[in-house]
N, CA, C, O and CB atoms as a CASP TS submission, in Angstrom:
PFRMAT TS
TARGET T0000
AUTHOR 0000-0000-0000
METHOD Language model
MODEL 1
PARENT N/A
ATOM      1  N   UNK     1      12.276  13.461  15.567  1.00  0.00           N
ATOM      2  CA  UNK     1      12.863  12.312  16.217  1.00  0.00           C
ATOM      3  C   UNK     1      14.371  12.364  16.008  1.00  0.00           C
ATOM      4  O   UNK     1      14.784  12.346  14.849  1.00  0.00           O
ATOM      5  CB  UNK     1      12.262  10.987  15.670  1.00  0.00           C
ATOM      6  N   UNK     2      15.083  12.418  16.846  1.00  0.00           N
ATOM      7  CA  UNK     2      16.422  12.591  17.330  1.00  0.00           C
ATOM      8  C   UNK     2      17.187  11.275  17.269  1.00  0.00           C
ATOM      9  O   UNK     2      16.654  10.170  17.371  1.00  0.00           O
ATOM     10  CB  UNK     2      16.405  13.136  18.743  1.00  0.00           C
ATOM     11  N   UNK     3      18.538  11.505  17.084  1.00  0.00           N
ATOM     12  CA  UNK     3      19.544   9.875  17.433  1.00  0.00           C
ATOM     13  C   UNK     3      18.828   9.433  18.717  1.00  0.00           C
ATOM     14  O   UNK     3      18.663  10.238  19.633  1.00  0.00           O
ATOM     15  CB  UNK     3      21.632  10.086  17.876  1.00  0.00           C
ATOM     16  N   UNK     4      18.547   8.596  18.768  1.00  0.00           N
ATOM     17  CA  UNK     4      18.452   7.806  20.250  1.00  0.00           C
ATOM     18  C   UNK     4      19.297   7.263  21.011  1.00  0.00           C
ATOM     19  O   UNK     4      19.035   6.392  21.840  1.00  0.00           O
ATOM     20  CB  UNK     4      17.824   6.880  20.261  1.00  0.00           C
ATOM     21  N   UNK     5      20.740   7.899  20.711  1.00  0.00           N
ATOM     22  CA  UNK     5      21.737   7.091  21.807  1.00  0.00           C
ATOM     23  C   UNK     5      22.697   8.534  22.187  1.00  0.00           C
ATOM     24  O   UNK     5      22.820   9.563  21.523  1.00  0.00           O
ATOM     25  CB  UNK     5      22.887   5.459  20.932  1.00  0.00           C
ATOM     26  N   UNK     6      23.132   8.268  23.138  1.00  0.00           N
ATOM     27  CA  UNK     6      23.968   9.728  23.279  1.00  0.00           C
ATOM     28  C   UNK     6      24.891  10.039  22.602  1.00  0.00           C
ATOM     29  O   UNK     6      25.174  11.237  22.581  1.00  0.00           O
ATOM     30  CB  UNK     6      24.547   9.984  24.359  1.00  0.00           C
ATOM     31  N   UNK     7      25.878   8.887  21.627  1.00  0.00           N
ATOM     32  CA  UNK     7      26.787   9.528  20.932  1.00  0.00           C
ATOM     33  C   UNK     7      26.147   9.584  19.257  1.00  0.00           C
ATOM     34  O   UNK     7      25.935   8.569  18.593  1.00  0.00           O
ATOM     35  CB  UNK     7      28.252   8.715  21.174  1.00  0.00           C
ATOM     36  N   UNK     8      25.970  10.620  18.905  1.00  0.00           N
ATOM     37  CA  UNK     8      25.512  10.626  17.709  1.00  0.00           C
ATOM     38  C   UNK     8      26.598  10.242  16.241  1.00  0.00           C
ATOM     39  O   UNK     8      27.100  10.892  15.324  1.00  0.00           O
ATOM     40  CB  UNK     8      24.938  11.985  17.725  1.00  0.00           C
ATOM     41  N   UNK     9      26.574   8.575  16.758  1.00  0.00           N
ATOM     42  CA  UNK     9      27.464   8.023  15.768  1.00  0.00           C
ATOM     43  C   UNK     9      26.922   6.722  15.467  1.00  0.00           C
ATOM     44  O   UNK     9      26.221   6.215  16.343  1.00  0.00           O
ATOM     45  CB  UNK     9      28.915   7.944  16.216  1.00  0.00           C
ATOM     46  N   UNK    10      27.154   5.944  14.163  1.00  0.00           N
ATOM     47  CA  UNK    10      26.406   5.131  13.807  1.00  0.00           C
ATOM     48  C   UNK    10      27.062   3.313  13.989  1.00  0.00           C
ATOM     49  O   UNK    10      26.797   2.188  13.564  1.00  0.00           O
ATOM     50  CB  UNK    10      26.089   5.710  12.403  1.00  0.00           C
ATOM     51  N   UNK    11      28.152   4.072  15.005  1.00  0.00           N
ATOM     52  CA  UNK    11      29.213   3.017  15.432  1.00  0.00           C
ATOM     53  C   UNK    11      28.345   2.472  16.703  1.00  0.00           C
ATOM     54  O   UNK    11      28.302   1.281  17.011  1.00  0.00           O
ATOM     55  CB  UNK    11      30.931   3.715  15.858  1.00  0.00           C
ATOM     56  N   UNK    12      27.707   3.441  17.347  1.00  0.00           N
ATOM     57  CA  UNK    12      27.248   2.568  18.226  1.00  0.00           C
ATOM     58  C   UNK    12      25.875   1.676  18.192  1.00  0.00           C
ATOM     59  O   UNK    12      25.278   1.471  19.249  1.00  0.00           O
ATOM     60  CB  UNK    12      27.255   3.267  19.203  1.00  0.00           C
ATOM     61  N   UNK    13      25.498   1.268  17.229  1.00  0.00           N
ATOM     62  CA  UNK    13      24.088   0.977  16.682  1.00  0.00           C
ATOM     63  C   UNK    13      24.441  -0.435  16.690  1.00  0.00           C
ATOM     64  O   UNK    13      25.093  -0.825  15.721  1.00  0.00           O
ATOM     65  CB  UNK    13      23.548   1.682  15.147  1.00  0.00           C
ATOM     66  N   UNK    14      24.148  -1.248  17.565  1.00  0.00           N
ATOM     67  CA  UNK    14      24.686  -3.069  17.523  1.00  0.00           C
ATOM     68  C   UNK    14      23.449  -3.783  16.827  1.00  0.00           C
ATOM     69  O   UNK    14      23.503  -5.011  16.767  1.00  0.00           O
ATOM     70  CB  UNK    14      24.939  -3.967  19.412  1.00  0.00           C
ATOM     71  N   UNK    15      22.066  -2.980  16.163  1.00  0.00           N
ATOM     72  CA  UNK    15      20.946  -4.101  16.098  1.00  0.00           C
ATOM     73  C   UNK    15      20.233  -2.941  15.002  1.00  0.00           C
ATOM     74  O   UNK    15      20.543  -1.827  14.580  1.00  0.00           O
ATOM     75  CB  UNK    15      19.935  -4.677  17.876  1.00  0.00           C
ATOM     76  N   UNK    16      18.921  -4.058  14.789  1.00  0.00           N
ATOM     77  CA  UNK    16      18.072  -3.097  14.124  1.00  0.00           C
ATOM     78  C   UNK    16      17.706  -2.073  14.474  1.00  0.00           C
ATOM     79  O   UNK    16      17.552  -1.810  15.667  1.00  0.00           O
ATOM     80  CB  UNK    16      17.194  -3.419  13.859  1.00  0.00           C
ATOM     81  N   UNK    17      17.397  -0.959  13.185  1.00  0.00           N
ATOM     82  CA  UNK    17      17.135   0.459  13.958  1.00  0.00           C
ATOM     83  C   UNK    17      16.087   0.934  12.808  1.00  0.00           C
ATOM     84  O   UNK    17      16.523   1.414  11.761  1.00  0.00           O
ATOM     85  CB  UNK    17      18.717   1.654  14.226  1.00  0.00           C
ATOM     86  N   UNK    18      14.723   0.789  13.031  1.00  0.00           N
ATOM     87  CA  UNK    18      13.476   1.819  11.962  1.00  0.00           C
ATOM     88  C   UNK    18      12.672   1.898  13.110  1.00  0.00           C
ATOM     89  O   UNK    18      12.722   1.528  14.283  1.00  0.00           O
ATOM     90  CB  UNK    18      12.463   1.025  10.308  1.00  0.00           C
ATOM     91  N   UNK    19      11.693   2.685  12.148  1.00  0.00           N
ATOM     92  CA  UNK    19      10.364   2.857  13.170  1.00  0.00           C
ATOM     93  C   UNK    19       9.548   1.749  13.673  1.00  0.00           C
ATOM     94  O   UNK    19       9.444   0.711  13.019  1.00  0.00           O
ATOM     95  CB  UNK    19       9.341   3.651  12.538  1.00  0.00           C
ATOM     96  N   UNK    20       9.131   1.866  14.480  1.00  0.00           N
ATOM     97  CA  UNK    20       8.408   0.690  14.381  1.00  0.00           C
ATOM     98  C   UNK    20       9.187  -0.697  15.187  1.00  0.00           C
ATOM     99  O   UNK    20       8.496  -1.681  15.449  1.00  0.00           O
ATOM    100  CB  UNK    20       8.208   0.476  12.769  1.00  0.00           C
ATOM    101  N   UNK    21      10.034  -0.680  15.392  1.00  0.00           N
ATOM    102  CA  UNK    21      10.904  -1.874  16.367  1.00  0.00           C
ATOM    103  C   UNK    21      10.530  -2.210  17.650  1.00  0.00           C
ATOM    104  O   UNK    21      10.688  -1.299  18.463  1.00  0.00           O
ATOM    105  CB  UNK    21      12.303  -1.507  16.657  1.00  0.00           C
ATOM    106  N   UNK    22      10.007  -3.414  18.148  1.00  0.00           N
ATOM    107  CA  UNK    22       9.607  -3.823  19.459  1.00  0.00           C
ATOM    108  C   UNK    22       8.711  -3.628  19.021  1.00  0.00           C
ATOM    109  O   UNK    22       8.191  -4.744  18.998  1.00  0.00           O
ATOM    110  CB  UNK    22       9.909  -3.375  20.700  1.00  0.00           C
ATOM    111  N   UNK    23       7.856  -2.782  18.479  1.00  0.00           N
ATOM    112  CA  UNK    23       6.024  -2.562  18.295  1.00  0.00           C
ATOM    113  C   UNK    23       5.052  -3.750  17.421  1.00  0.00           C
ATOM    114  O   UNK    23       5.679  -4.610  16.803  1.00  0.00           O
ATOM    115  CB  UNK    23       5.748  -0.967  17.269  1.00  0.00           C
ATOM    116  N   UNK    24       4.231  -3.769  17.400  1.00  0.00           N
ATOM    117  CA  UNK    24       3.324  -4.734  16.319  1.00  0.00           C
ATOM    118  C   UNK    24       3.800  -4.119  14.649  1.00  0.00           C
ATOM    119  O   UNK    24       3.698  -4.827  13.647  1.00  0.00           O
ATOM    120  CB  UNK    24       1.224  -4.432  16.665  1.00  0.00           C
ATOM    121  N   UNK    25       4.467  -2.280  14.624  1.00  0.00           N
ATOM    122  CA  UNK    25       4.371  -2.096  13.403  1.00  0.00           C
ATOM    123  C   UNK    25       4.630  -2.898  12.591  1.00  0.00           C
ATOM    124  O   UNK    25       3.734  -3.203  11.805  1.00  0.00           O
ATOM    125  CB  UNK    25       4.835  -1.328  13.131  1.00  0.00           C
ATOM    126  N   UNK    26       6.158  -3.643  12.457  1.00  0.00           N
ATOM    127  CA  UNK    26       6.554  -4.169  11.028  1.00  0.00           C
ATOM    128  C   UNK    26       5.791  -5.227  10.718  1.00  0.00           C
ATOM    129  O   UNK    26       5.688  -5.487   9.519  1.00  0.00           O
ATOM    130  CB  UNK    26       7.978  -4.601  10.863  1.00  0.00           C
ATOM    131  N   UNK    27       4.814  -6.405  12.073  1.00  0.00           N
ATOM    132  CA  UNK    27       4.013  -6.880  11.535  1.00  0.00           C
ATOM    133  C   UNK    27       3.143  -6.560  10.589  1.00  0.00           C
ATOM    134  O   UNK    27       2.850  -7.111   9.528  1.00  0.00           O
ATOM    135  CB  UNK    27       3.665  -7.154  12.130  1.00  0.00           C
ATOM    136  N   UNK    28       2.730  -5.494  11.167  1.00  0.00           N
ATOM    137  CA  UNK    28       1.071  -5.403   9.956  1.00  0.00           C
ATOM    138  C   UNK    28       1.508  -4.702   8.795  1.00  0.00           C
ATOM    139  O   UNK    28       0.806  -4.772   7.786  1.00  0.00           O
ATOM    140  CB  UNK    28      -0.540  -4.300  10.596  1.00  0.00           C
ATOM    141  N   UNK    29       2.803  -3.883   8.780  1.00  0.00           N
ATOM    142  CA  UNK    29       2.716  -3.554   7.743  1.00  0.00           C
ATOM    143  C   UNK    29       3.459  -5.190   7.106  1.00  0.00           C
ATOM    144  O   UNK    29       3.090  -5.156   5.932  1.00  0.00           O
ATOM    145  CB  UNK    29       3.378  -2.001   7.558  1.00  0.00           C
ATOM    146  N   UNK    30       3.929  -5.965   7.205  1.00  0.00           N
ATOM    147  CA  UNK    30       4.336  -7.322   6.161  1.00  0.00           C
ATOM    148  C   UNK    30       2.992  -7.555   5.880  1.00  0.00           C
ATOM    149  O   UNK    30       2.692  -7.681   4.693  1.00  0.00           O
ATOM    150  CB  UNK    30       5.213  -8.851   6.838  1.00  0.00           C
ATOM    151  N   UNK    31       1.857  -7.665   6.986  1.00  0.00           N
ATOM    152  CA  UNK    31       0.908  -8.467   6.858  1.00  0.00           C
ATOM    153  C   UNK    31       0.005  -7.563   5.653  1.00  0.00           C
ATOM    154  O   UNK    31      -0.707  -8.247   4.917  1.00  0.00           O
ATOM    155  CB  UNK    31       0.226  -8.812   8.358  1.00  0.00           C
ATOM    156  N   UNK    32       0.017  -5.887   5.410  1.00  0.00           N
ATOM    157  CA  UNK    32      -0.416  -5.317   4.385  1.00  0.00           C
ATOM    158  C   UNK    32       0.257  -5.930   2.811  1.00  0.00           C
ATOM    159  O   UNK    32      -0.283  -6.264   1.757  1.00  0.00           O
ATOM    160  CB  UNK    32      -0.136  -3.863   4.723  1.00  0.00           C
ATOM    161  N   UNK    33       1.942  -5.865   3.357  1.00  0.00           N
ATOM    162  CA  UNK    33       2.122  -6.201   2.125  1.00  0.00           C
ATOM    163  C   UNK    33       1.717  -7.590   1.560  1.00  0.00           C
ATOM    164  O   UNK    33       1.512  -7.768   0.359  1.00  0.00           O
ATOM    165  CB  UNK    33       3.331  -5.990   1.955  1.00  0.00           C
ATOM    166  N   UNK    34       1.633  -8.385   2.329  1.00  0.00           N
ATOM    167  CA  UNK    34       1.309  -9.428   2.095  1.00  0.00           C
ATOM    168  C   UNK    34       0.038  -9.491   1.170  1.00  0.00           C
ATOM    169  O   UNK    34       0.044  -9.787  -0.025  1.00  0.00           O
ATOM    170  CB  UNK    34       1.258  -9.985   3.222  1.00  0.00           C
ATOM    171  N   UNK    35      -0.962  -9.186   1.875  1.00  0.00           N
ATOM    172  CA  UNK    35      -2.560  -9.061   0.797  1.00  0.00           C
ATOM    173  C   UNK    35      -2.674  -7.927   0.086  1.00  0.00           C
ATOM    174  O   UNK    35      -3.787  -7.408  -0.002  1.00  0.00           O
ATOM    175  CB  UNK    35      -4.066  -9.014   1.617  1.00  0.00           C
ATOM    176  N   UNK    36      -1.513  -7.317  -0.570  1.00  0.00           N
ATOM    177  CA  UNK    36      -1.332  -6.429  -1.292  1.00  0.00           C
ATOM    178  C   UNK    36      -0.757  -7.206  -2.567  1.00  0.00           C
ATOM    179  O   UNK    36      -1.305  -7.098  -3.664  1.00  0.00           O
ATOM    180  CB  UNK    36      -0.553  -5.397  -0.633  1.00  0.00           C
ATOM    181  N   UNK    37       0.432  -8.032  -2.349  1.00  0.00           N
ATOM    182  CA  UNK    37       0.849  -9.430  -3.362  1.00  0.00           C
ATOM    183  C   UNK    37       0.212 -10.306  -3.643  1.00  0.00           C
ATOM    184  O   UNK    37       0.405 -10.912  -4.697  1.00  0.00           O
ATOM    185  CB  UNK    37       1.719 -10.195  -3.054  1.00  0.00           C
ATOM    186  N   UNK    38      -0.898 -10.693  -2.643  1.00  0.00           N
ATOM    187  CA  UNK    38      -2.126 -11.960  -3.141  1.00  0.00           C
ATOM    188  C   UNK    38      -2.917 -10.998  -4.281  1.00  0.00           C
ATOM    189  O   UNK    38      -2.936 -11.257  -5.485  1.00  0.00           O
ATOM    190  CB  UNK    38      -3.516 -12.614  -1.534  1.00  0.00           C
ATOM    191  N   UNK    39      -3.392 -10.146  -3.820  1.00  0.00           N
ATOM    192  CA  UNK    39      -4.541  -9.471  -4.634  1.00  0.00           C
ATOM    193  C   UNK    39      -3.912  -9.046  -6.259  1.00  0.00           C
ATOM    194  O   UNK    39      -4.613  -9.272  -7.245  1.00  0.00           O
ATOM    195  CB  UNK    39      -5.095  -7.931  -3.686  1.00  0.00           C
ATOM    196  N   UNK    40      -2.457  -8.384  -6.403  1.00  0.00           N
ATOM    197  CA  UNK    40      -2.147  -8.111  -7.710  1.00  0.00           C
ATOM    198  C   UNK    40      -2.006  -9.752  -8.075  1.00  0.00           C
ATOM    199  O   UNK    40      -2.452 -10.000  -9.196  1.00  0.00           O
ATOM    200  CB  UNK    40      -0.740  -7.029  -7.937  1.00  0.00           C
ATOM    201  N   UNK    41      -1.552 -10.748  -7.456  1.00  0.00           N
ATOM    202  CA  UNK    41      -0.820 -11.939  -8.414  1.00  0.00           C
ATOM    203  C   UNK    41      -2.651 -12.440  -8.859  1.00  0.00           C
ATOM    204  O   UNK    41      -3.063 -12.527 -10.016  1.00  0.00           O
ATOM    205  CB  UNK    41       0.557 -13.556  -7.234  1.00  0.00           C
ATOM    206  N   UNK    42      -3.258 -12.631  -7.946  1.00  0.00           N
ATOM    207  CA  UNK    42      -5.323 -12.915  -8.341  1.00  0.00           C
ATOM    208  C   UNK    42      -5.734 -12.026  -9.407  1.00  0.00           C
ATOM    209  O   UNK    42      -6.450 -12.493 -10.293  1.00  0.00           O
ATOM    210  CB  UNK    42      -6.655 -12.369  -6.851  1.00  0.00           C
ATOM    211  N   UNK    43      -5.375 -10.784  -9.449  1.00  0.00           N
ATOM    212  CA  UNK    43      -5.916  -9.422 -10.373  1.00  0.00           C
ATOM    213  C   UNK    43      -4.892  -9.918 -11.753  1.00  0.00           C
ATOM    214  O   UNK    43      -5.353  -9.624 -12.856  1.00  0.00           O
ATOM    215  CB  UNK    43      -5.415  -7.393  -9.494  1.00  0.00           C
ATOM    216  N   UNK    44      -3.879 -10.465 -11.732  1.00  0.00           N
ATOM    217  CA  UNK    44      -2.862 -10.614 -13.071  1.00  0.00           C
ATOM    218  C   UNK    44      -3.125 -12.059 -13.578  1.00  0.00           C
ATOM    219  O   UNK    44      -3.157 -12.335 -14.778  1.00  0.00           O
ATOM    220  CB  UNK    44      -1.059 -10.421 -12.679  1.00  0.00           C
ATOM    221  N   UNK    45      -3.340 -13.111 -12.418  1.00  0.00           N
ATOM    222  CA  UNK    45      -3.736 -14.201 -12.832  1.00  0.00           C
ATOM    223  C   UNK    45      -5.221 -14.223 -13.773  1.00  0.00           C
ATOM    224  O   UNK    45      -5.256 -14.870 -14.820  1.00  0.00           O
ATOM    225  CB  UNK    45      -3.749 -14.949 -11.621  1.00  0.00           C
ATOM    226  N   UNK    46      -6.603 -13.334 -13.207  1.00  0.00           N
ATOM    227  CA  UNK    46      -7.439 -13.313 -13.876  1.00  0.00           C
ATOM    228  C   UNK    46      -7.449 -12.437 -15.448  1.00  0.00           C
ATOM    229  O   UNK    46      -7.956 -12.737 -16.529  1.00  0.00           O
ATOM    230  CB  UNK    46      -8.230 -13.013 -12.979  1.00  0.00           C
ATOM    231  N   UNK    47      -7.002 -11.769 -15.199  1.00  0.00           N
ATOM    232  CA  UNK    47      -6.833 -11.055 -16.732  1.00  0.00           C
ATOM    233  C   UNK    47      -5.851 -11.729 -17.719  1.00  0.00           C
ATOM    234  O   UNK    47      -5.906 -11.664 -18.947  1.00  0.00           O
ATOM    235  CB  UNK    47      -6.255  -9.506 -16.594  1.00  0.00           C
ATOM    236  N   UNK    48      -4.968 -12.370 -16.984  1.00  0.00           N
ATOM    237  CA  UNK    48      -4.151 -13.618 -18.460  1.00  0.00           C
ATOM    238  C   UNK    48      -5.289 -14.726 -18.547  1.00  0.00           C
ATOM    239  O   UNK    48      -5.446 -15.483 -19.505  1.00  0.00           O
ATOM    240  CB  UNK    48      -2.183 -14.747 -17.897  1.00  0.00           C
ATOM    241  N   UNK    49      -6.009 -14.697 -17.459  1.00  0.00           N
ATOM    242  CA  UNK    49      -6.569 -16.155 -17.996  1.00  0.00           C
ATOM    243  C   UNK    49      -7.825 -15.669 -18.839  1.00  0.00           C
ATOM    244  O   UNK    49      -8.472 -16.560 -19.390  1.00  0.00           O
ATOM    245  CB  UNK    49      -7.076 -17.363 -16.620  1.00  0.00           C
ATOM    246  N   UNK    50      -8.135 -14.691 -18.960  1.00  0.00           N
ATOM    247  CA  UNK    50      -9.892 -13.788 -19.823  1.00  0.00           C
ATOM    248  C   UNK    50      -9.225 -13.645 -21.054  1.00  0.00           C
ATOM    249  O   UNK    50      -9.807 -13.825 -22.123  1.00  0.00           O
ATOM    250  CB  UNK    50     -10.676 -11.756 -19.150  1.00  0.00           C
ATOM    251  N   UNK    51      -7.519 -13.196 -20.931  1.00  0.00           N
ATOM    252  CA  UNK    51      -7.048 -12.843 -22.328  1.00  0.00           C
ATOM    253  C   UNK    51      -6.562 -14.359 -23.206  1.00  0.00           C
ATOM    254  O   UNK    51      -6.465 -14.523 -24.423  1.00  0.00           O
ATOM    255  CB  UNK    51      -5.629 -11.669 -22.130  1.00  0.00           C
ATOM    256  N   UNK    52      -6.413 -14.951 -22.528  1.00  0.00           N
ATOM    257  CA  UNK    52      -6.060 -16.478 -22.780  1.00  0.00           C
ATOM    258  C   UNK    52      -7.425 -17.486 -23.812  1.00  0.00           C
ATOM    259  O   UNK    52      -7.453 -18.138 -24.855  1.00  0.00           O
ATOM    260  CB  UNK    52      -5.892 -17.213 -20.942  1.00  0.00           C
ATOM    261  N   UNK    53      -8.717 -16.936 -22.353  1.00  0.00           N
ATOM    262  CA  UNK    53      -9.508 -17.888 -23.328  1.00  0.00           C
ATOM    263  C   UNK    53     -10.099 -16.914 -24.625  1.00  0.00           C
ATOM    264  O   UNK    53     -10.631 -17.500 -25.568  1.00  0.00           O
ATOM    265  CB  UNK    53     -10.911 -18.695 -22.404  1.00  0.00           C
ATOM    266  N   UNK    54     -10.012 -15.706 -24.641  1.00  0.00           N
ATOM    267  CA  UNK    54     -10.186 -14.916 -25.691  1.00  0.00           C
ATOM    268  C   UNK    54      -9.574 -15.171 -26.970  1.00  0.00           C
ATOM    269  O   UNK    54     -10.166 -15.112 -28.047  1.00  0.00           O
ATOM    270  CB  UNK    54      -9.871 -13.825 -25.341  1.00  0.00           C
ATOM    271  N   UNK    55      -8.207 -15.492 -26.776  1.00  0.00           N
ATOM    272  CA  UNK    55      -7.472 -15.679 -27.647  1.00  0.00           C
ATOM    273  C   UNK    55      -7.749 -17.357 -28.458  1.00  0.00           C
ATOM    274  O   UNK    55      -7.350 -17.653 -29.585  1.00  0.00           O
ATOM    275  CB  UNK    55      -6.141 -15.366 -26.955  1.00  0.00           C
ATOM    276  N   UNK    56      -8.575 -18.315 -27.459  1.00  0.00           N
ATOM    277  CA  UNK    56      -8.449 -19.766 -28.117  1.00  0.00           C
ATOM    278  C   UNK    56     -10.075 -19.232 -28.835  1.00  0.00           C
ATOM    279  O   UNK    56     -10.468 -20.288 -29.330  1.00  0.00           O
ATOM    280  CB  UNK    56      -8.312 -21.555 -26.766  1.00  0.00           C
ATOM    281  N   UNK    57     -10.868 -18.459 -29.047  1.00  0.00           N
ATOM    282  CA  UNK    57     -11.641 -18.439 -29.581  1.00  0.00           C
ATOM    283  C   UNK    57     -11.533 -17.824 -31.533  1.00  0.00           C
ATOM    284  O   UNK    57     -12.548 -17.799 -32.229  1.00  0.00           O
ATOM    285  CB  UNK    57     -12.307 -17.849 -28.551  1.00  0.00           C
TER
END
């Protein structure tokens, strides 16, 4: 994948520029990261709370 504009300079770039622009990509990938951050903060929340009541015993 090549510059996409004819002058291969980064002066002419007025907007966003990754893969994925205009497409559904950057949605789904937020929407991965997204239930990628629920699941560790659920996975960290349950193991402080097992080590928690472990500890009041």
């Amino acid at each position: 994948m090549g510059f996409p504009y004819d002058t291969a300079d980064w002066a002419v770039v007025d907007g966003a520029m990754f893969m994925g622009w205009g497409g559904s990509a950057p949605g789904i990938y937020t929407l991965i990261a997204a239930i990628i951050c629920v699941a560790v903060l659920w996975m960290g929340n349950s193991s402080e709370k097992a080590k928690y009541e472990d500890a009041e015993k």
